[in-house]
N, C-alpha and C positions, 0 to 999 in steps of 0.2 A: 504494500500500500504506500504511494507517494502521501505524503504530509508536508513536506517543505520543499520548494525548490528557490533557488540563487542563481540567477542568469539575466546576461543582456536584451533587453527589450530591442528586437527585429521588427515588429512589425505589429499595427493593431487595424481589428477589425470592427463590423460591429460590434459584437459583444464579448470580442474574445484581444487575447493578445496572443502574441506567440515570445517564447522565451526561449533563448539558443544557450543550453547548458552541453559542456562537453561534446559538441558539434552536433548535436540533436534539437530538433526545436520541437517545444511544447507548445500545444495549441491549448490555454487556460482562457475559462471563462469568467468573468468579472464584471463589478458594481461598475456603473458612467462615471464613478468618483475614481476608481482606477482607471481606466481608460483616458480621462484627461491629464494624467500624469507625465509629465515633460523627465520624469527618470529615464537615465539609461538604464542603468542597474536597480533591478527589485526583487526584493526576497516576498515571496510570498507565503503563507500558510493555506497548505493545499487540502479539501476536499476529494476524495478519489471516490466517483461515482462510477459504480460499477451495474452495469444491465445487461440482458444475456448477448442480448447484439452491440454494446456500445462500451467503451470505457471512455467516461469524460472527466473531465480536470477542473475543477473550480477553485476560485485564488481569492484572497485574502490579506489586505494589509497587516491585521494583526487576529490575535489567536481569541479574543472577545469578539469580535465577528463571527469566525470561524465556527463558534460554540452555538452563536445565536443561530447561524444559519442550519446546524445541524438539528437545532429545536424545532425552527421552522418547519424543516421535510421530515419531521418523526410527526408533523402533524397529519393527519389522513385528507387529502385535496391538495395539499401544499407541496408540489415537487419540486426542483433542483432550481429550474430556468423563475417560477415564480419566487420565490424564495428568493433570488437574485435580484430580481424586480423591488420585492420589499427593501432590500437592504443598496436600495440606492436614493432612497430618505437617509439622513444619518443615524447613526445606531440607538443614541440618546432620544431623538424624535420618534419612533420605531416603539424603543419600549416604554417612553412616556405614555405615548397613546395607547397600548398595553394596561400599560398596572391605572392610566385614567380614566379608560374601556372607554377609547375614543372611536367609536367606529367608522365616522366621517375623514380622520385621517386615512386609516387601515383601506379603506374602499375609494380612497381617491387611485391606488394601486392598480392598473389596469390588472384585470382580469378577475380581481378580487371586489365580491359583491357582499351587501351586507350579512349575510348568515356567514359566508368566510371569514369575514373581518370577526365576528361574535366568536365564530371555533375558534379563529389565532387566541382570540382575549381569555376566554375560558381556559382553556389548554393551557396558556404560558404564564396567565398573571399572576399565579404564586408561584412562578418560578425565578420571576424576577425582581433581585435585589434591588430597592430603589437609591440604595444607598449608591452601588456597584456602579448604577448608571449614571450619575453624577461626581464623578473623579472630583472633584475642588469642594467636594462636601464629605467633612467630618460628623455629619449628624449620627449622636449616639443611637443603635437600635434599640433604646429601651424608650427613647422620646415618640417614636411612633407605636409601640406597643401602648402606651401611657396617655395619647389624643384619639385614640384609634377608639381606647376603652369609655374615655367622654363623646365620643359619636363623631367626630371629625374624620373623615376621608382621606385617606393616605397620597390619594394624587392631590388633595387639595396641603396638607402637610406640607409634601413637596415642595411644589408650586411655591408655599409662603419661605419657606425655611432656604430653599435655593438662591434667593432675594439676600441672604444675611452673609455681610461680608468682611465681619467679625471673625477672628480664632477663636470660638469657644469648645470648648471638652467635654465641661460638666452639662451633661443631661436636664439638671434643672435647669438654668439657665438657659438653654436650647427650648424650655417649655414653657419659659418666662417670655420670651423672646416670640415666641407663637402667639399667644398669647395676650398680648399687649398687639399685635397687628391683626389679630382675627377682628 
């Protein structure tokens, strides 16, 4: 199983590229957000989809995509090429509208209609950390356990708590700080 390849960027197509590793070129398929990439050299973290007629290659800037996208196609309707489709909204955007159970983002996604967009949100949204998807927030998990229990909505948490641009640690304070802006 390929997982990772490193090679110079030969050529891009529609939805693919091709990568010339050890004089072999790999034809990987990828987001429009790889595709506009002015790299010569890309590492990418590979998918290796295999079918009884087909082996295809799917690439990845980094291995938090890579995870999200393999969520995606363990969903039942969500194959390789859609799943590819979703994850050319940014990753952060993707799984906000997830844990917000936004379905108007999820179905602006060609091909994806609202009962799809419901299965993605059902299927993945307690699988996604909201902390995970917001890198520049330290928010303690015990502050969302602790607003969630007074009836406040975790996307809506989010939302306010992402706004704070403060170093805070301490949990209270994170729920002081909500609190005073609800």
């Amino acid at each position: 199983m390929i997982r990772l390849l490193k090679g110079a960027l030969i050529a891009k197509e529609k939805q693919s590229l091709t990568l010339m590793i050890n004089g072999i070129g790999y034809q990987v398929f990828v987001a429009n957000s790889l595709l506009a990439c002015e790299d010569k050299e890309l590492t990418l973290h590979i998918h290796t989809h295999v079918r009884e007629d087909s082996l295809t290659l799917f690439g990845f800037k980094n291995k938090e995509e890579l995870n999200f996208f393999e969520q995606l196609i363990g969903i039942s309707g969500v194959g390789p090429k859609m799943a590819l489709c979703i994850l050319d909204m940014p990753l952060s955007t993707v799984q906000n509208a997830i844990v917000s159970e936004d379905v108007k983002t999820l179905s602006s996604v060609p091909g994806i209609g609202k009962k799809k967009a419901e299965r993605i949100i059902l299927e993945l949204k307690n699988k996604i950390d909201p902390i995970a998807k917001n890198e520049t927030s330290a928010i303690h998990p015990d502050v969302f356990i602790t607003l969630e229990t007074l009836g406040y909505k975790r996307h809506h948490i989010q939302a306010i708590l992402s706004e704070v641009d403060e170093e805070i640690t301490d949990a209270e304070e994170w729920i002081r700080i909500f609190l005073q802006r609800v």
